[in-house]
N, C-alpha and C positions, 0 to 999 in steps of 0.2 A: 127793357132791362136798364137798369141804372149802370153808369160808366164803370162806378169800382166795382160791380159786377162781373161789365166784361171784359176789365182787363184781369181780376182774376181768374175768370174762366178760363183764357186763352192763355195768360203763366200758366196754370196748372195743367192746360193741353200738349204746348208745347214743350214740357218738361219732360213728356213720355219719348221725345224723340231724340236720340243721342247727337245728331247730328247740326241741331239747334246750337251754337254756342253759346250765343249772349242776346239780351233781348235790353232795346230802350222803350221807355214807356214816355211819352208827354200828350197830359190832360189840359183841355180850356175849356171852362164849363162845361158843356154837354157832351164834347167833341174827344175821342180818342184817338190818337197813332201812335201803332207800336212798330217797332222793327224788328225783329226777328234776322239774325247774323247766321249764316253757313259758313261762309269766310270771308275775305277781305273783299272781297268782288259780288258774291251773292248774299239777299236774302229778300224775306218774305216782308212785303210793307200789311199792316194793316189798319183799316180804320172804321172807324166808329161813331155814327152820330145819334145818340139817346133819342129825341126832339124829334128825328125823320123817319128812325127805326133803319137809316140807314147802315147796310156793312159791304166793307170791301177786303179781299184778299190779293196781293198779287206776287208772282215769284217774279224776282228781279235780276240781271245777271248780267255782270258788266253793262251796267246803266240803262239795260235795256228789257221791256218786261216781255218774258217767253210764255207766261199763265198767269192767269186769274179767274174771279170770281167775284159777282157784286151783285147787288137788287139797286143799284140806281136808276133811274127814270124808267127803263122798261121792264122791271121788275128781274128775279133771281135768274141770271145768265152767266156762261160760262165763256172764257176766254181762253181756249185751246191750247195745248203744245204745237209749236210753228204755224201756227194760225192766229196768234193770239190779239188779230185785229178783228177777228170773228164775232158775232155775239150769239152764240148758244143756249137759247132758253134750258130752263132747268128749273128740279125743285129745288127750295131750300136747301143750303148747304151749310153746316157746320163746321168750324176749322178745323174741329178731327177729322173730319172729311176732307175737306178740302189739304188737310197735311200728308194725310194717305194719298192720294189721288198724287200728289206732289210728288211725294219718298216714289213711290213705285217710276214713275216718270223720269228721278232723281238717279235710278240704279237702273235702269236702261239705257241712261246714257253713262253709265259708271261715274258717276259724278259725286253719289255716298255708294256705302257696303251692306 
């Protein structure tokens, strides 16, 4: 997938989610990271490399990451709530996925509505 591909994928995904408020995008050649804002203290970092087919998600929260999701080196694995030093094979995971997976996790700990 080409970059302005996914980062318009991932605008148009994360629009569905009221809780998202602002999002920064920066491209270098192949390479994407976006950030994705909850509030001042949390959000979702992601990135992108065209070239490797590499993709990363991670939820972030006061500078510390509590989930994620990636295919780097040992292919699509997941990084747990309170675990998130874990690596959990998995299939493929899309960022609607992986933002659902999030939100639900997000309202267990009442953290969105």
């Amino acid at each position: 997938m080409e970059t302005e591909e996914f980062i318009r994928k991932v605008l148009s995904v994360s629009s569905k989610f009221a809780w998202i408020k602002r999002s920064e995008v920066s491209k270098v050649k192949d390479r994407v990271r976006m950030r994705l804002w909850l509030d001042k203290l949390s959000f979702i970092d992601v990135y992108y490399n065209a070239e490797k087919a590499i993709t990363s998600y991670a939820y972030i929260e006061s500078g510390k990451r509590l989930f994620g999701a990636n295919n780097m080196r040992i292919g699509w694995h997941l990084h747990p709530f309170q675990r998130a030093e874990e690596h959990v094979p998995i299939q493929q995971l899309s960022m609607e996925e992986f933002l659902r997976i999030l939100e639900e996790e997000l309202k267990k700990r009442n953290k969105i509505k």
